[in-house]
N, C-alpha and C positions, 0 to 999 in steps of 0.2 A: 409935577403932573405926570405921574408912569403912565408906558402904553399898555394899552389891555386887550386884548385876542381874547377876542370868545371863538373858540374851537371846537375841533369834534366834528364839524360836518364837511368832510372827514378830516381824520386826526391830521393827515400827510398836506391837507390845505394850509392848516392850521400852522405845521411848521415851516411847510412855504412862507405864509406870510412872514411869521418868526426870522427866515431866513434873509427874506427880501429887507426886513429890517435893518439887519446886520448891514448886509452888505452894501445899502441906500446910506448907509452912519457914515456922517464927515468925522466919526470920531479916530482919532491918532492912535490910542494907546484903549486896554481893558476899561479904565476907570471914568475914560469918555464918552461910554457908550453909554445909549439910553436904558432907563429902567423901563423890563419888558415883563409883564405877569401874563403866562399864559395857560388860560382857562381850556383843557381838557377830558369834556364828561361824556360822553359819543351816546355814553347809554341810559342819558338822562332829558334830551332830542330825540325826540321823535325824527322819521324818515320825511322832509320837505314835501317833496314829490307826491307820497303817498295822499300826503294831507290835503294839499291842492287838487290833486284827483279825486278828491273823496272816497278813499281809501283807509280814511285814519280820520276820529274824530277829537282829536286833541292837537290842537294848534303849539308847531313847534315856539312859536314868539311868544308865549306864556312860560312854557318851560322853560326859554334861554335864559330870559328877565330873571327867573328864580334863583338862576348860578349866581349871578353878579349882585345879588339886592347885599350881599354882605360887605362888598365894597362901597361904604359909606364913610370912611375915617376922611375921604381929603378927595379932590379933584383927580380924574382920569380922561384919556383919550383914548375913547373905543374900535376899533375894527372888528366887522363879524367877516371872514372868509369863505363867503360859502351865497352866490350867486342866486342861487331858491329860495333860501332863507330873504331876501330883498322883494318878493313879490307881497303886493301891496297888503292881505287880508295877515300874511305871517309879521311882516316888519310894522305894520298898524297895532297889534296887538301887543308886541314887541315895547315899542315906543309909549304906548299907555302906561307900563307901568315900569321905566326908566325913569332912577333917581337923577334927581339935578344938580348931583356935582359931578356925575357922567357926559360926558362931551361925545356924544356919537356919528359917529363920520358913516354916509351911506354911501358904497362902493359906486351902485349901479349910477346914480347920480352925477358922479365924478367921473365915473365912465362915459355916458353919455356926452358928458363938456366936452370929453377928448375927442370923441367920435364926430362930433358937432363939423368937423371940419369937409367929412367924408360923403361923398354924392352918393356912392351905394356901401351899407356897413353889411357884413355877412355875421352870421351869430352860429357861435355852436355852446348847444346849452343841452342839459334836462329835460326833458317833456314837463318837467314839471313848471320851468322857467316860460319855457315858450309858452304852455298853457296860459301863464298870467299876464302874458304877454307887456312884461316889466323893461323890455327895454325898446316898446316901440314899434316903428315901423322900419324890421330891419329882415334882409335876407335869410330864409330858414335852407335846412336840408332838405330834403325830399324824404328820405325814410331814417326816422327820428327813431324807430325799435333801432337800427343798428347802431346811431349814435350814442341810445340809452347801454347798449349791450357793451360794447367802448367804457365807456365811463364806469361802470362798473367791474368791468374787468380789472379799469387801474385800482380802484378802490379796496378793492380783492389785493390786489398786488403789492397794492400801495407803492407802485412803482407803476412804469410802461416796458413791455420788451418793444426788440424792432416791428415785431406785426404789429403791434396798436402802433407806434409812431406810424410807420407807412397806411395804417387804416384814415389815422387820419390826416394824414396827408392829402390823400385819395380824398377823402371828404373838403377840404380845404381848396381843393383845383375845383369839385365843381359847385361851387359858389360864387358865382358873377358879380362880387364887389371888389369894391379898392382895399375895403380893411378887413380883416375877420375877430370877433372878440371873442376869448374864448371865457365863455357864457358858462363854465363850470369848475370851477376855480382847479380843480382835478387836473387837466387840460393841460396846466400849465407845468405839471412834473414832469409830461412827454414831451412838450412844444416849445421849448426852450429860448427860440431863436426870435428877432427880431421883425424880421420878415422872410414870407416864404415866394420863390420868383418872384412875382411882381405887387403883394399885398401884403401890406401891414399886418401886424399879428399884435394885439389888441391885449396885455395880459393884466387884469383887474390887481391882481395883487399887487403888483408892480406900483400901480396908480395908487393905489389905497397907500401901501408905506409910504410913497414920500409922502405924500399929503400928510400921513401921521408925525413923520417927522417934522415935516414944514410946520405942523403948529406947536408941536413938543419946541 
């Protein structure tokens, strides 16, 4: 039963997860590791965001379903990396027309378990995430254009330099929870660490591979 990454939003999430794979693998040697296919098509997705804001009239969870309908030879275990894509009208459409020998794992959901422990959770996401408001009753920023402007910057970058880390840093101190999740899988090429002073750093992919591993 290979793992399957549907990728692309964006590509650098995508090989995060990929990565987080690897390095989650109790495997010893090459030929231990799990089989990983990973799907690619950045230009074949629609922008999340856009679409929630009604911005865009084509729903990216019809196009995703389209990549993967050719994997139909045998069982797979899915992760989609990409925290907007999870909001309920994209990942419903999504889910409609997912074959049944795909086993699809939903990030934000298994997030939420983790979180489940926490009296105040802090979120840093998308406008477009928060829009759908997919994870809750959870602590926002105060001015979300700059966090959108962040996040895109990495995605440009496909990296972070030190200003975006310290930008969001700065964001991360004022946020009055115990844990922060970072609500855009991007997030997590700059935010590396475990915890920042005194709060949990919440990192979805993380969560999502083992889980993929744990049923592989």
């Amino acid at each position: 039963m290979p793992l399957l990454i549907l990728g692309g939003m964006g590509p650098m999430a995508g090989v995060e997860l990929h990565r987080q794979l690897v390095i989650n693998s109790e495997a010893s040697n090459d030929q231990e590791h799990e089989s990983i296919i990973h799907i690619s098509e950045s230009e074949s997705i629609n922008d999340r965001t856009e679409y929630l804001l009604g911005r865009s009239s084509i729903n990216p969870g019809k196009q995703a379903s389209e990549l993967i309908k050719k994997y139909n030879d045998r069982e797979y275990i899915l992760g989609v990396p990409c925290n907007t894509f999870h909001s309920k009208s994209i990942w419903k459409e999504f889910m409609l027309n997912m074959s049944e020998n795909i086993r699809v794992l939903n990030m934000v959901e298994l997030v939420k378990d983790k979180v489940s422990k926490y009296n105040r959770v802090g979120l840093l996401s998308t406008s477009g995430t928060r829009h759908s408001g997919v994870y809750g009753n959870v602590i926002l920023i105060d001015n979300q254009e700059r966090l959108d402007k962040v996040i895109y910057n990495i995605k440009c970058m496909s990296c972070g330099d030190e200003s975006i880390k310290n930008e969001l840093e700065s964001m991360i101190n004022e946020l009055e929870a115990d844990c922060i999740i970072l609500g855009c899988t991007e997030l997590s090429l700059v935010i590396k660490y475990k915890m920042y002073k005194d709060k949990d750093i919440i990192n979805p992919l993380e969560i999502l591979s083992k889980e993929m591993l744990k049923i592989y």
